[in-house]
C-alpha positions as semicolon CSV with decimal commas, in nm:
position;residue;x (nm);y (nm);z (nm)
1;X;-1,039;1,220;-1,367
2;X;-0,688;1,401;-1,451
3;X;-0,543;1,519;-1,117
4;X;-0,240;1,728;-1,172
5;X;-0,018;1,578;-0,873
6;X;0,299;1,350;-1,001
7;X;0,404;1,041;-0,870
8;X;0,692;1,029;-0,617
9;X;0,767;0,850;-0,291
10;X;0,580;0,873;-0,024
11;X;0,243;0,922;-0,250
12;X;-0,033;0,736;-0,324
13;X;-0,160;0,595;-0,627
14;X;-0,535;0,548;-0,601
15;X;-0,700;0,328;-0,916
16;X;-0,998;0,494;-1,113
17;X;-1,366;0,311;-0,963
18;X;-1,380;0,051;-1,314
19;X;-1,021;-0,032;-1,368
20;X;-1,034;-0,342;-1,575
21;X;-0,680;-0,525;-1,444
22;X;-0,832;-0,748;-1,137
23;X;-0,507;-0,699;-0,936
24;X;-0,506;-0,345;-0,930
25;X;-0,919;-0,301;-0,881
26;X;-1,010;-0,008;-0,603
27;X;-0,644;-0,048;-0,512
28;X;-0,432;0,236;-0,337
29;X;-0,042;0,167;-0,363
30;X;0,188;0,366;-0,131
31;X;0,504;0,427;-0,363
32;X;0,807;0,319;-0,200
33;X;1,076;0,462;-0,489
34;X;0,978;0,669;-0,813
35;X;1,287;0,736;-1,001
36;X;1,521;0,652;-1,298
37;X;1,523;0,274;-1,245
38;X;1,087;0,279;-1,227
39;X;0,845;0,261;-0,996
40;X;0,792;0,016;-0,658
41;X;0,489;0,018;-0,458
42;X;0,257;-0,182;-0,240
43;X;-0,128;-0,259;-0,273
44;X;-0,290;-0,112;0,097
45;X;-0,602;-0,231;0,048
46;X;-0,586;-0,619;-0,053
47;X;-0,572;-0,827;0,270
48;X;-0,463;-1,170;0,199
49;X;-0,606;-1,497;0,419
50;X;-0,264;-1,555;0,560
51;X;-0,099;-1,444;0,896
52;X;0,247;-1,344;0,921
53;X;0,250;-1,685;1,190
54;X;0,172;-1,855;0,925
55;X;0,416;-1,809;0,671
56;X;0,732;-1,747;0,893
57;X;0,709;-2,049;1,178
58;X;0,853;-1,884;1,457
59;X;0,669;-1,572;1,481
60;X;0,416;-1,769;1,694
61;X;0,179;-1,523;1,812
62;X;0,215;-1,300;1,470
63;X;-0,145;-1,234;1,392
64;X;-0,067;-0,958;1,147
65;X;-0,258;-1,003;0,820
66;X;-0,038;-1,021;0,489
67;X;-0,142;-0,818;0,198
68;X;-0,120;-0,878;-0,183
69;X;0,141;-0,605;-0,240
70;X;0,153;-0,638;-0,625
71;X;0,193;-0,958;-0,909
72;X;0,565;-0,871;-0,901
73;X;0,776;-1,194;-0,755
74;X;0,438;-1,283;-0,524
75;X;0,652;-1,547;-0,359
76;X;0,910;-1,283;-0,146
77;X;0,783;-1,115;0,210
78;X;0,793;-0,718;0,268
79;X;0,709;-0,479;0,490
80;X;0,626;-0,136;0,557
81;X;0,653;0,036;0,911
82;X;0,599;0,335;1,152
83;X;0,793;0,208;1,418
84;X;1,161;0,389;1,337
85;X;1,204;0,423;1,713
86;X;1,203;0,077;1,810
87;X;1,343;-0,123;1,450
88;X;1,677;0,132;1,400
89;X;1,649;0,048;1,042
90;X;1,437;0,130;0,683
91;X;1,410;0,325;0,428
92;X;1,233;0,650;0,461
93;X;0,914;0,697;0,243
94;X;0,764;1,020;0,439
95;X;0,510;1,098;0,662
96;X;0,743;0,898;0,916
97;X;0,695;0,601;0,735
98;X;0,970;0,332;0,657
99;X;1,008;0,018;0,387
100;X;1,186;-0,256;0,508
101;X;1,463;-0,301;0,762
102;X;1,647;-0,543;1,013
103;X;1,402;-0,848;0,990
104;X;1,607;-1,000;1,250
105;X;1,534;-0,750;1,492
106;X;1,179;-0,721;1,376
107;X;1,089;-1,090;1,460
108;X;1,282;-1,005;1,825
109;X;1,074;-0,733;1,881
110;X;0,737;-0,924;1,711
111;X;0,787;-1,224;1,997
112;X;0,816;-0,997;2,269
113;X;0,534;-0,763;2,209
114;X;0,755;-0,436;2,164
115;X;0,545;-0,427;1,800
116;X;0,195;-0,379;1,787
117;X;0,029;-0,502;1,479
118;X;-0,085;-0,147;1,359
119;X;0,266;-0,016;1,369
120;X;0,354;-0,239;1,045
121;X;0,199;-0,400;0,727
122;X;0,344;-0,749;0,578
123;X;0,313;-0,764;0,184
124;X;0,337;-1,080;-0,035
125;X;0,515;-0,910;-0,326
126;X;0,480;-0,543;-0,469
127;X;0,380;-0,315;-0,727
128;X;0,628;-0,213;-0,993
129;X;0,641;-0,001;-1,282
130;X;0,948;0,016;-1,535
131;X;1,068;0,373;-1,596
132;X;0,778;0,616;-1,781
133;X;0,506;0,295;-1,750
134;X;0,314;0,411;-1,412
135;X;0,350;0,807;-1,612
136;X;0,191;0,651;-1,902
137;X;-0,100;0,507;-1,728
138;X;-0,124;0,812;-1,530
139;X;-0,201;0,995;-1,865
140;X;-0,437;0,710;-1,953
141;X;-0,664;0,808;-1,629
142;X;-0,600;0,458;-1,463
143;X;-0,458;0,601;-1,156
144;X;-0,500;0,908;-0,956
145;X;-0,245;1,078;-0,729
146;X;-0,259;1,154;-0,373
147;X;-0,002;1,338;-0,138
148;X;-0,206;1,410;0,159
149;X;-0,301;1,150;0,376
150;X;-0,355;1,047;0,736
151;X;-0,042;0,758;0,795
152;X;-0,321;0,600;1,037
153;X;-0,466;0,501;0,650
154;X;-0,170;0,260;0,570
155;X;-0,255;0,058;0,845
156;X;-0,639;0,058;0,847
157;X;-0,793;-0,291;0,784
158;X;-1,104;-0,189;0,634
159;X;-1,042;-0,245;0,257
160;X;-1,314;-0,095;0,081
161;X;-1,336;0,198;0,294
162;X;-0,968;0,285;0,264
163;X;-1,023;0,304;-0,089
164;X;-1,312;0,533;-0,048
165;X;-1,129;0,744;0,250
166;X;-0,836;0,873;0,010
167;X;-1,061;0,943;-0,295
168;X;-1,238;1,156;-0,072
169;X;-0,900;1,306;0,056
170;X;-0,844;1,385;-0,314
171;X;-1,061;1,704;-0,287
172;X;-1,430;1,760;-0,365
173;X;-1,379;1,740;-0,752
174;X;-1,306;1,316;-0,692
175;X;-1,535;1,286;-0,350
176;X;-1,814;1,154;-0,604
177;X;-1,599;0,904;-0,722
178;X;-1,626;0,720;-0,357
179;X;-1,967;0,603;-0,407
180;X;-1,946;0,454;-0,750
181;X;-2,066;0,108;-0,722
182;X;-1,793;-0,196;-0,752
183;X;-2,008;-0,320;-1,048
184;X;-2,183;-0,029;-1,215
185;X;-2,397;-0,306;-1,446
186;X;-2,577;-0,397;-1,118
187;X;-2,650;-0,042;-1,069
């Protein structure tokens, strides 16, 4: 399933259908920095059964859902956004998409309703990749690269169908690829 895109920020990674490591299974990760130092990224499509409410106490009516972002340092909160405009503050990824910012001001503008939950996406730790790893696996057909993509994807709830909705974005030679069963021995 070689694809000849390269990974950079902004991009997605997309696991092949029967990858073997259980945190990284029918995952897409939105790269947040590709460079020198490695790789960062976050899982999209691994909900958690947390609200943001519920880990930060006084973001009462914070019904955002918290993802798995990655097994690297699972304990620390993160966020992505698409809500420039209103935060003042982030890191640009692309496709006017931002990593982080002002939590202060976030949690301000969470309380009063000036957020809505599909403008950003709360992560309990991230993806990372030291420098050549995520290249390497790449080579190894784990992962598959995408660099077009709806932003509306990043914040779609819908696991499983995310997953399937950028493998079919990678082109007719991967669209296949969507309806390979979880479990192929119960095929």
């Amino acid at each position: 399933m070689l694809n000849s895109i390269k990974p950079k920020t902004g991009r997605l990674l997309v696991s092949e259908p029967f990858m073997a490591d259980p945190n990284f299974k029918r995952s897409v990760v939105l790269l947040t920095e590709h460079g020198e130092e490695g790789t960062v990224g976050y899982i999209l499509n691994q909900a958690g059964n947390l609200l943001l409410k519920d880990v930060i106490q006084d973001l009462w009516e914070a019904n955002n859902l918290i993802y798995f972002g990655g097994p690297v340092a699972a304990d620390t909160l993160h966020f992505i956004h698409r809500c420039y405009d209103k935060l003042q503050s982030g890191e640009p990824i692309g496709n006017d998409l931002y990593w982080g910012g002002n939590f202060e001001t976030l949690r301000i503008l969470i309380n009063t309703n000036a957020i809505r939950e599909d403008e950003v996406k709360f992560f309990m730790g991230y993806s990372g990749w030291d420098h050549g790893q995520l290249d390497r696996e790449i080579d190894q057909n784990a992962w598959m690269v995408s660099d077009i993509f709806n932003p509306d994807l990043i914040f779609n709830n819908d696991d499983e169908q995310l997953w399937r909705d950028v493998v079919v974005n990678l082109g007719p030679k991967y669209a296949h690829v969507s309806n390979f069963p979880i479990d192929p021995s119960l095929n």
